[in-house]
PDB file of N, CA, C and O in Angstrom:
ATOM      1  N   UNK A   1      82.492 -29.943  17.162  1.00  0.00           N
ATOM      2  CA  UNK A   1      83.451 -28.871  17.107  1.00  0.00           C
ATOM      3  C   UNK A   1      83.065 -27.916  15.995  1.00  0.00           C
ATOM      4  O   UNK A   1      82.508 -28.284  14.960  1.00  0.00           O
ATOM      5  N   UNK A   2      83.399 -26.654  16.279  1.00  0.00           N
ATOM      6  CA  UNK A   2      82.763 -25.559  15.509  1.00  0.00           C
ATOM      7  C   UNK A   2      83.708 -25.342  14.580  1.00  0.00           C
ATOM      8  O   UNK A   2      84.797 -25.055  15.076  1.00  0.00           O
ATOM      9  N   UNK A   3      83.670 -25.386  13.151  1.00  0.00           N
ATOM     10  CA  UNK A   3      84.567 -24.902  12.387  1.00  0.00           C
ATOM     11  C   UNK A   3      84.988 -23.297  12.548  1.00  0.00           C
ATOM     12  O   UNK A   3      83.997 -22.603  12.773  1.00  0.00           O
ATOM     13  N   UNK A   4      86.155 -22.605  12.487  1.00  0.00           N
ATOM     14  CA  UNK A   4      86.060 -21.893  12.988  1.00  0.00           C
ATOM     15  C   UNK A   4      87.174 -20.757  12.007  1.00  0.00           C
ATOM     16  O   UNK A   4      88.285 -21.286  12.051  1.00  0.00           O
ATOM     17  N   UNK A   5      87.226 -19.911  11.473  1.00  0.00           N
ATOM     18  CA  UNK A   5      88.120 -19.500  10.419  1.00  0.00           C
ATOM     19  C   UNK A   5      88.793 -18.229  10.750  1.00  0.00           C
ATOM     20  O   UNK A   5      88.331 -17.332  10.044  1.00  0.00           O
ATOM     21  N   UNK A   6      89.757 -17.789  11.599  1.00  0.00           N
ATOM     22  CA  UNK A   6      90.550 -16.425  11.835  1.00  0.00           C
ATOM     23  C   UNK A   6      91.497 -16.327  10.727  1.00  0.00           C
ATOM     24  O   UNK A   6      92.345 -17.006  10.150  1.00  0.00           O
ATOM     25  N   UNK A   7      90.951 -15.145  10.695  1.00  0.00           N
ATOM     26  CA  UNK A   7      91.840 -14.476   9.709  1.00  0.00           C
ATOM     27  C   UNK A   7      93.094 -13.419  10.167  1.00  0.00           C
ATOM     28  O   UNK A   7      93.029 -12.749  11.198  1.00  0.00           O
ATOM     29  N   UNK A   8      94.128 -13.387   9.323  1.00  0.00           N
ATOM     30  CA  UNK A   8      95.774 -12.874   9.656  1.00  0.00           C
ATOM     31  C   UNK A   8      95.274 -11.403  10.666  1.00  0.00           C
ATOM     32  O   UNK A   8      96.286 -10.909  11.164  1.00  0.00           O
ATOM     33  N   UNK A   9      94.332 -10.839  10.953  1.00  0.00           N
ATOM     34  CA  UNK A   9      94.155  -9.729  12.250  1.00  0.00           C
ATOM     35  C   UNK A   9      93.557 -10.277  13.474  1.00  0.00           C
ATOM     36  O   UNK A   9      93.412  -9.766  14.585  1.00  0.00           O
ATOM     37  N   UNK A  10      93.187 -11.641  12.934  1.00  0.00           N
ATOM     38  CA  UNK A  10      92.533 -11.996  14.541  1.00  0.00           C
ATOM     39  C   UNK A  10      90.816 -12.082  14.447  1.00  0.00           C
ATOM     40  O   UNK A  10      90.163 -12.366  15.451  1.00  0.00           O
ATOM     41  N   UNK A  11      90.434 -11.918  13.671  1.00  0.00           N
ATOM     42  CA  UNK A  11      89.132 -11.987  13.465  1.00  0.00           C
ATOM     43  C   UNK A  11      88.533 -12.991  13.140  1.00  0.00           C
ATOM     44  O   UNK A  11      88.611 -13.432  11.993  1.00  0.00           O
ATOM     45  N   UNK A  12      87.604 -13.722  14.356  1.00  0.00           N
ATOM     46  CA  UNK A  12      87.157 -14.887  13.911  1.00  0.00           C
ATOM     47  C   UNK A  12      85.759 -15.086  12.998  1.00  0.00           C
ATOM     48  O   UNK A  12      84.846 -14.286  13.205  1.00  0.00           O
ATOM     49  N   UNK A  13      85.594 -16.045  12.081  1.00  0.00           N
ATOM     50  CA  UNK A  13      84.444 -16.402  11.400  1.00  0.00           C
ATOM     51  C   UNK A  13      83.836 -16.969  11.379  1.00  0.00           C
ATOM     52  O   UNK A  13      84.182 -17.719  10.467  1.00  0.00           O
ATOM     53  N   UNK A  14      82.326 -17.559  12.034  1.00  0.00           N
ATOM     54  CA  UNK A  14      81.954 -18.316  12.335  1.00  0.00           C
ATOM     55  C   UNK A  14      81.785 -19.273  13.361  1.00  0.00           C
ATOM     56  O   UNK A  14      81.431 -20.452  13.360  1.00  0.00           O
ATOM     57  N   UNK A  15      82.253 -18.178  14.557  1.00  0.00           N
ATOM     58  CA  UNK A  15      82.650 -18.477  15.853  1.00  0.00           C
ATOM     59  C   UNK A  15      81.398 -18.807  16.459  1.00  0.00           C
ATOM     60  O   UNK A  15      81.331 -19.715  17.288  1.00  0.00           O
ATOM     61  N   UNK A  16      79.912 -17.814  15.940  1.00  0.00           N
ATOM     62  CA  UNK A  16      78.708 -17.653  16.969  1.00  0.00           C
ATOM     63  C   UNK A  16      77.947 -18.609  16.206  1.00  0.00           C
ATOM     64  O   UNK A  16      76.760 -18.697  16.520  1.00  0.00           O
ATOM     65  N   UNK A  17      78.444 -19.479  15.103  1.00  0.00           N
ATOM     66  CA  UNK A  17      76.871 -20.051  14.022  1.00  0.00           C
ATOM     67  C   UNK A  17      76.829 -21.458  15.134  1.00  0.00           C
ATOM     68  O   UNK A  17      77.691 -21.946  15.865  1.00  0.00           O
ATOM     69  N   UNK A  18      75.445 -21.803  14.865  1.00  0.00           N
ATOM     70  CA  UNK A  18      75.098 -23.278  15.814  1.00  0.00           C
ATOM     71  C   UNK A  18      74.037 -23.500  14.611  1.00  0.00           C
ATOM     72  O   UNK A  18      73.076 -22.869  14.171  1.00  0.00           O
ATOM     73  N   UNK A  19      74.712 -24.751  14.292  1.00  0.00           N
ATOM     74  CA  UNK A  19      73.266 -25.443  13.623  1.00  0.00           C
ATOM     75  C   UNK A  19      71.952 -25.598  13.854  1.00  0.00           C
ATOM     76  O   UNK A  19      71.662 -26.374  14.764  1.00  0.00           O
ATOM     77  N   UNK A  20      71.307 -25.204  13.424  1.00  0.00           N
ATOM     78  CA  UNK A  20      69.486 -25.764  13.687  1.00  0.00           C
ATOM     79  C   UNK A  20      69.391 -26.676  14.452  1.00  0.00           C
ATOM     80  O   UNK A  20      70.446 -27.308  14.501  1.00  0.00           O
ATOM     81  N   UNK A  21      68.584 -27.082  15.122  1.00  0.00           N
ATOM     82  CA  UNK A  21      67.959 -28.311  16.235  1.00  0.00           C
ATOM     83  C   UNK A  21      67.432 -28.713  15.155  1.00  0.00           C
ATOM     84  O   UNK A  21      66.910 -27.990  14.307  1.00  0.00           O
ATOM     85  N   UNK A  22      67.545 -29.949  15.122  1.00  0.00           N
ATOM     86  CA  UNK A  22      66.720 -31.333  14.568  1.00  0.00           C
ATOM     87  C   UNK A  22      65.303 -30.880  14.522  1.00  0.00           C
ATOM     88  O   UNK A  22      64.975 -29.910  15.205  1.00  0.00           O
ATOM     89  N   UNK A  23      64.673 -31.327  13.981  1.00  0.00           N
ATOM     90  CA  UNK A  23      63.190 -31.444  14.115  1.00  0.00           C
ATOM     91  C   UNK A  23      62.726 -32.593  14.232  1.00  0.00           C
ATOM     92  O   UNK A  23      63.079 -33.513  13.494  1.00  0.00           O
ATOM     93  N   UNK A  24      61.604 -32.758  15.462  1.00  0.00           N
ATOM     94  CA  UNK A  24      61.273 -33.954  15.949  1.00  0.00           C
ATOM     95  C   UNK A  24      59.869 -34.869  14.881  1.00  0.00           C
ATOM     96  O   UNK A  24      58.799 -34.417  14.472  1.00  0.00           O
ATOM     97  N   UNK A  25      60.177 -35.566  14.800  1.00  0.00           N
ATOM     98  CA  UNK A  25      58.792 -36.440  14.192  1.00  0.00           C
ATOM     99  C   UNK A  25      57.705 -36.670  14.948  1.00  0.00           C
ATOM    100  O   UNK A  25      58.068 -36.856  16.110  1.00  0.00           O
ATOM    101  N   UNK A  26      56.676 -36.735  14.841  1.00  0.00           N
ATOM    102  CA  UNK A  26      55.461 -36.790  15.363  1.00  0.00           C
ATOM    103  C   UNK A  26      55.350 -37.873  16.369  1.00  0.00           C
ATOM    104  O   UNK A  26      54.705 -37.744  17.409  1.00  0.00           O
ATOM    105  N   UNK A  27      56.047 -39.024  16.005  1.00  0.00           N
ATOM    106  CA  UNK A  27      56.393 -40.126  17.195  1.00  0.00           C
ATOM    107  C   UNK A  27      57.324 -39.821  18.098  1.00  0.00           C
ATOM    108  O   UNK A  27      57.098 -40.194  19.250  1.00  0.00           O
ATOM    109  N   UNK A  28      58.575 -39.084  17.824  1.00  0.00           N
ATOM    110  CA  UNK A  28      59.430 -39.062  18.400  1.00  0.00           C
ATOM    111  C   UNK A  28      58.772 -37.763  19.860  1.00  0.00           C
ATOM    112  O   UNK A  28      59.127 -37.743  21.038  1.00  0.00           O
ATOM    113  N   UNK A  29      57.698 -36.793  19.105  1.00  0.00           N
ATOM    114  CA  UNK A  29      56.688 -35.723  19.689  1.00  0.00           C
ATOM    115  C   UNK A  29      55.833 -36.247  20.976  1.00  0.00           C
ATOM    116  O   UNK A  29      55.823 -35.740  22.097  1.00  0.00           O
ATOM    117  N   UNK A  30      55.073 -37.465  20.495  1.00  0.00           N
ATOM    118  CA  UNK A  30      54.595 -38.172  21.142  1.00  0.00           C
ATOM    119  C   UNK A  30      54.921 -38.870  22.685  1.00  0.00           C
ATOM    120  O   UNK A  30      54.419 -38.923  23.808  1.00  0.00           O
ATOM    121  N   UNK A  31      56.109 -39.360  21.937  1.00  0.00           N
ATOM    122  CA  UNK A  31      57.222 -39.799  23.769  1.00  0.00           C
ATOM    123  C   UNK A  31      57.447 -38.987  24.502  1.00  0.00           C
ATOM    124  O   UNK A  31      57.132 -39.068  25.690  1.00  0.00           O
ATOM    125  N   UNK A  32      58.287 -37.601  23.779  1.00  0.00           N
ATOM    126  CA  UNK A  32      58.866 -36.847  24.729  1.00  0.00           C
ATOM    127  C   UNK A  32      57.261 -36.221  25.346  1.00  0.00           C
ATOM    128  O   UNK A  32      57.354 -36.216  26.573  1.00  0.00           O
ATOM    129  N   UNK A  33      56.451 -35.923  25.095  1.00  0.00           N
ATOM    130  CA  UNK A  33      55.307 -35.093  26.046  1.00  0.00           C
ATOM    131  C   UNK A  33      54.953 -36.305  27.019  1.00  0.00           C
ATOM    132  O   UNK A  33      54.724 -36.166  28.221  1.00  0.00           O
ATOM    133  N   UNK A  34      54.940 -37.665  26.242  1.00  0.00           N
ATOM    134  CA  UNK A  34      54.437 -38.864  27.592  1.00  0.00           C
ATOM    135  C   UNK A  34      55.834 -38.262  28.361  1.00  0.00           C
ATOM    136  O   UNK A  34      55.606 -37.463  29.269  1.00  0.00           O
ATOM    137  N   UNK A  35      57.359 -38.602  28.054  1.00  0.00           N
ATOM    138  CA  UNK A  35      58.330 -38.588  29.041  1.00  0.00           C
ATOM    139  C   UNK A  35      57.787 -37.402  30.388  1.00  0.00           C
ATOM    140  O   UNK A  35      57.717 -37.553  31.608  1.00  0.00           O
ATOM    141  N   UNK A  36      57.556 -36.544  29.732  1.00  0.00           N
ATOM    142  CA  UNK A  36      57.606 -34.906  30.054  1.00  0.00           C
ATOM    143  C   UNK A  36      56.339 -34.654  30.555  1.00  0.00           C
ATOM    144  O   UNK A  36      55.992 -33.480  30.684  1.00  0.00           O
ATOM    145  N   UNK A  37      55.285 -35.923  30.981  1.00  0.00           N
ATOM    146  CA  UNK A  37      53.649 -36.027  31.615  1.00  0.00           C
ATOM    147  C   UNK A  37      52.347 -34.654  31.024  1.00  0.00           C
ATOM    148  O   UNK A  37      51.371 -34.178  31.603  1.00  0.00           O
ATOM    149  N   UNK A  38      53.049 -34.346  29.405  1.00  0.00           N
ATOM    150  CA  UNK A  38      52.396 -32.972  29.111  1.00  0.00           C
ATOM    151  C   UNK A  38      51.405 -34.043  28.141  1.00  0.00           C
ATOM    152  O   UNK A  38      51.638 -35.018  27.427  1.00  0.00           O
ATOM    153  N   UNK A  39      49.677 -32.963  28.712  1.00  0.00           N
ATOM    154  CA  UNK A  39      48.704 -33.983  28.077  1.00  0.00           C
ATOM    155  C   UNK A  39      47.840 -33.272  27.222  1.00  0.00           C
ATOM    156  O   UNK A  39      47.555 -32.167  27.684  1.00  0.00           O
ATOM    157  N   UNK A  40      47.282 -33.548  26.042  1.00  0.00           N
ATOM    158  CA  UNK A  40      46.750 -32.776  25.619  1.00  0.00           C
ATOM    159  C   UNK A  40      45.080 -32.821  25.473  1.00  0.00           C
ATOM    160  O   UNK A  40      44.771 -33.722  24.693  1.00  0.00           O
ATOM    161  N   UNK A  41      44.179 -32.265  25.882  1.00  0.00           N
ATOM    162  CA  UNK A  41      42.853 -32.644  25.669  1.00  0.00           C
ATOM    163  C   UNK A  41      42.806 -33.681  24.173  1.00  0.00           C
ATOM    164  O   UNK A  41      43.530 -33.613  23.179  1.00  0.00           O
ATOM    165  N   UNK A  42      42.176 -34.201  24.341  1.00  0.00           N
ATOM    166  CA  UNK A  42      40.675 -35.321  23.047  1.00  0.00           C
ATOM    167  C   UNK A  42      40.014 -34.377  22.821  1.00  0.00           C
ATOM    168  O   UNK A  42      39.195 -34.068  23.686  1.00  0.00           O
ATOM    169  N   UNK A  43      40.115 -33.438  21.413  1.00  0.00           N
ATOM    170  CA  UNK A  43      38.689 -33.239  21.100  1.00  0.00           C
ATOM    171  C   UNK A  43      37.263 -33.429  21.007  1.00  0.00           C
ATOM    172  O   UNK A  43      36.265 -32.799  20.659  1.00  0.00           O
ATOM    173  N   UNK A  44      37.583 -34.556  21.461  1.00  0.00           N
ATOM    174  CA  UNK A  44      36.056 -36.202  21.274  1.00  0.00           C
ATOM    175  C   UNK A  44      35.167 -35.523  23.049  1.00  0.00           C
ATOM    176  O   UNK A  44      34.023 -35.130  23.281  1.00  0.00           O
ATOM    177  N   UNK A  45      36.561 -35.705  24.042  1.00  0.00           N
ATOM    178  CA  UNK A  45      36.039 -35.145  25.200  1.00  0.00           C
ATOM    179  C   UNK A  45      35.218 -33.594  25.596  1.00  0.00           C
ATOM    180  O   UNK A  45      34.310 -33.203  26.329  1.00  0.00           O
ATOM    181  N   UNK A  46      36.320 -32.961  24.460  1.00  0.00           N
ATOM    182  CA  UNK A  46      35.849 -31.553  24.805  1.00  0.00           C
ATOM    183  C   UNK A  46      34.342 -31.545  24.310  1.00  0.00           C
ATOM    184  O   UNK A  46      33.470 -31.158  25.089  1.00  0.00           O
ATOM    185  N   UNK A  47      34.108 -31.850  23.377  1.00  0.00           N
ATOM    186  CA  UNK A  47      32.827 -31.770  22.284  1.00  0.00           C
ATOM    187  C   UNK A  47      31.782 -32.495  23.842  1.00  0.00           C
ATOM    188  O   UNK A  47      31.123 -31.827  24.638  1.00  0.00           O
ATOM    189  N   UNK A  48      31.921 -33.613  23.832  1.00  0.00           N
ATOM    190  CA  UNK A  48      30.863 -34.495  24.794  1.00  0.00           C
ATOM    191  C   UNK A  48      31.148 -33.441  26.310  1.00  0.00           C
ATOM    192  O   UNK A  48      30.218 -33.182  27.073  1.00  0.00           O
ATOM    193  N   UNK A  49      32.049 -33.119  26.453  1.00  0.00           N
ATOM    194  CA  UNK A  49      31.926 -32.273  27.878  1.00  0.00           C
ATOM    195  C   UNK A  49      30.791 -30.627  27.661  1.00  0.00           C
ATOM    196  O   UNK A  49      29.958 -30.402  28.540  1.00  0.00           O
ATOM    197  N   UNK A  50      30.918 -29.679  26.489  1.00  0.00           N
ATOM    198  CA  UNK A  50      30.155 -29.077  25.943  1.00  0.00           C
ATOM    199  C   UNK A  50      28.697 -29.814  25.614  1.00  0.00           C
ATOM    200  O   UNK A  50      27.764 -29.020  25.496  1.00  0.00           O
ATOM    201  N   UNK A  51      28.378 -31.206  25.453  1.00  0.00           N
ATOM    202  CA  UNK A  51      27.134 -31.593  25.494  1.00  0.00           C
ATOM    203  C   UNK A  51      26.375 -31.747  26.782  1.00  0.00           C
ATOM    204  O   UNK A  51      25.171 -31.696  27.033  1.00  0.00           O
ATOM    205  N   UNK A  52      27.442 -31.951  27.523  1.00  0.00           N
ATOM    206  CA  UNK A  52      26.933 -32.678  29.029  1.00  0.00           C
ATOM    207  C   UNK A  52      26.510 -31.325  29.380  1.00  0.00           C
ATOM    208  O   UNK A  52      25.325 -31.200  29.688  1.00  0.00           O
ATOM    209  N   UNK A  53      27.204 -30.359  29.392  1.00  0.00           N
ATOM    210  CA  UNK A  53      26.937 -28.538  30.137  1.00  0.00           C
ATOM    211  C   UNK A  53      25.612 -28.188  29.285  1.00  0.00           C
ATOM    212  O   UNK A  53      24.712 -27.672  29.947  1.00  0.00           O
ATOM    213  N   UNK A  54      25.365 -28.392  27.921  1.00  0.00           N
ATOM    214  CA  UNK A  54      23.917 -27.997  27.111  1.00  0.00           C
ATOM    215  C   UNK A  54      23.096 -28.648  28.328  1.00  0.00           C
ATOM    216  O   UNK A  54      22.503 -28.018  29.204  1.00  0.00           O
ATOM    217  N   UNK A  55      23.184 -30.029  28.198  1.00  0.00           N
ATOM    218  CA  UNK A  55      22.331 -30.486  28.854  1.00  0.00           C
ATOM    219  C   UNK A  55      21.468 -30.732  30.422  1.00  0.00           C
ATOM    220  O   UNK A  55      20.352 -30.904  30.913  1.00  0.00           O
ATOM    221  N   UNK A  56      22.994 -30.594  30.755  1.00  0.00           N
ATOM    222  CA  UNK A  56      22.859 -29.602  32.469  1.00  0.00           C
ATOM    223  C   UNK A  56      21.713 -28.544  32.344  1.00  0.00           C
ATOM    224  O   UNK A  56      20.606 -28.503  32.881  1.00  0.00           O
ATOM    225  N   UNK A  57      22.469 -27.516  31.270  1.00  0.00           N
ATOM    226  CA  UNK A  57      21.746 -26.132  31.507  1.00  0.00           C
ATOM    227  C   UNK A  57      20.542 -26.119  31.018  1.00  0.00           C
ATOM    228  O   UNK A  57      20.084 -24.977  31.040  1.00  0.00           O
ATOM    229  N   UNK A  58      19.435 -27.324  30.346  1.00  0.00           N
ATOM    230  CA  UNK A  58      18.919 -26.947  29.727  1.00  0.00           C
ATOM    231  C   UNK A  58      17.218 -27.756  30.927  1.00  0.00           C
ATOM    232  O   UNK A  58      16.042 -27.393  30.969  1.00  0.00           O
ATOM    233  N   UNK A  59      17.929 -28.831  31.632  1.00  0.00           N
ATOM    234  CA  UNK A  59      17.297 -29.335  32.486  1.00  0.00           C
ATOM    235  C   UNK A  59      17.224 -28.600  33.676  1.00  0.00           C
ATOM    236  O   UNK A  59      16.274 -28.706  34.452  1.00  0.00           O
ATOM    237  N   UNK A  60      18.138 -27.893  33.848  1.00  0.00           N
ATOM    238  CA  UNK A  60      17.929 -27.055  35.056  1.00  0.00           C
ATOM    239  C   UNK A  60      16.713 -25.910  34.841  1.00  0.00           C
ATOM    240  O   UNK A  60      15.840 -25.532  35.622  1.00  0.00           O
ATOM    241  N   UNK A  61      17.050 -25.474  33.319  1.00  0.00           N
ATOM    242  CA  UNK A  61      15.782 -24.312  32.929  1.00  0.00           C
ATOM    243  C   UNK A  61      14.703 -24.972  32.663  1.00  0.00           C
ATOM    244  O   UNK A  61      13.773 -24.165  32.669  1.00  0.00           O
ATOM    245  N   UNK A  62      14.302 -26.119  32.409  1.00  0.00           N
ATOM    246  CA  UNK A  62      13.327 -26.641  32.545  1.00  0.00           C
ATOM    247  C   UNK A  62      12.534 -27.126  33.850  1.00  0.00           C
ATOM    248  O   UNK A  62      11.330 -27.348  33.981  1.00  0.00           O
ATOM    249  N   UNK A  63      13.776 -27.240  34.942  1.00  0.00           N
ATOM    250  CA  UNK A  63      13.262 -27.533  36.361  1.00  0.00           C
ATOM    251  C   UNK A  63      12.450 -25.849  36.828  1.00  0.00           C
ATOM    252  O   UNK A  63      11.307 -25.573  37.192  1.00  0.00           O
ATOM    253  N   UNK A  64      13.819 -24.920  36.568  1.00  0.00           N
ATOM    254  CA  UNK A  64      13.019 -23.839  37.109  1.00  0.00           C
ATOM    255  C   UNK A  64      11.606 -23.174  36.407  1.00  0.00           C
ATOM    256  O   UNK A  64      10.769 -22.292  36.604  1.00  0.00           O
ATOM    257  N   UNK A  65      11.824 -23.825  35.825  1.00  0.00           N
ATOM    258  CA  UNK A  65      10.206 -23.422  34.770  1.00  0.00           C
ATOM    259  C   UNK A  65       8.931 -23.854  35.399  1.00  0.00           C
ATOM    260  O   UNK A  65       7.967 -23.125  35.634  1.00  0.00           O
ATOM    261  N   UNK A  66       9.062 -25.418  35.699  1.00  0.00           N
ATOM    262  CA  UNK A  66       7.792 -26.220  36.649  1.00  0.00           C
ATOM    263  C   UNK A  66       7.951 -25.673  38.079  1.00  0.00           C
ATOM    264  O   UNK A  66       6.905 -25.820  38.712  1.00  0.00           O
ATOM    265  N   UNK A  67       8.726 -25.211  38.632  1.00  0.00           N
ATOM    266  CA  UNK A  67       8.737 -24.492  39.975  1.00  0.00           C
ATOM    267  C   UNK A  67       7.974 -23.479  40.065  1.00  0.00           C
ATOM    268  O   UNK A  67       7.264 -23.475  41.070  1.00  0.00           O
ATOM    269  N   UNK A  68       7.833 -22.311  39.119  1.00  0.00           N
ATOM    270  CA  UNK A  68       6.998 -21.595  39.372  1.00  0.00           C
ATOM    271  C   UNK A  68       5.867 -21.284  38.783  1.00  0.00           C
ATOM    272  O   UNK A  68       5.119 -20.446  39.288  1.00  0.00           O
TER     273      UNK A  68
END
């Protein structure tokens, strides 16, 4: 319940304030994105997925090299 303070013309004070939302803890962060199926890349992956593409691209320029 909103505290709420009118004064003798009718004028209310503090009618529109809403407290701050909580702030969540890093565990509590954790659940709700599992609840909520939101995923976030592994940096570990991104890095090794950027190695795998070097290495793609670098065998392919080496294939087209002995081709001609």
């Amino acid at each position: 319940m909103k505290d709420v303070y009118r004064t003798k013309t009718g004028v209310e004070i503090g009618c529109m304030y809403e407290r701050p939302l909580r702030q969540l803890s890093r565990d509590e962060e954790i659940i709700q994105r599992a609840l909520l199926g939101i995923h976030t890349p592994n940096p570990a992956y991104i890095c090794l997925y950027a190695v795998l593409l070097t290495l793609v691209f670098a065998g392919m320029m080496a294939g087209f090299r002995g081709v001609s």
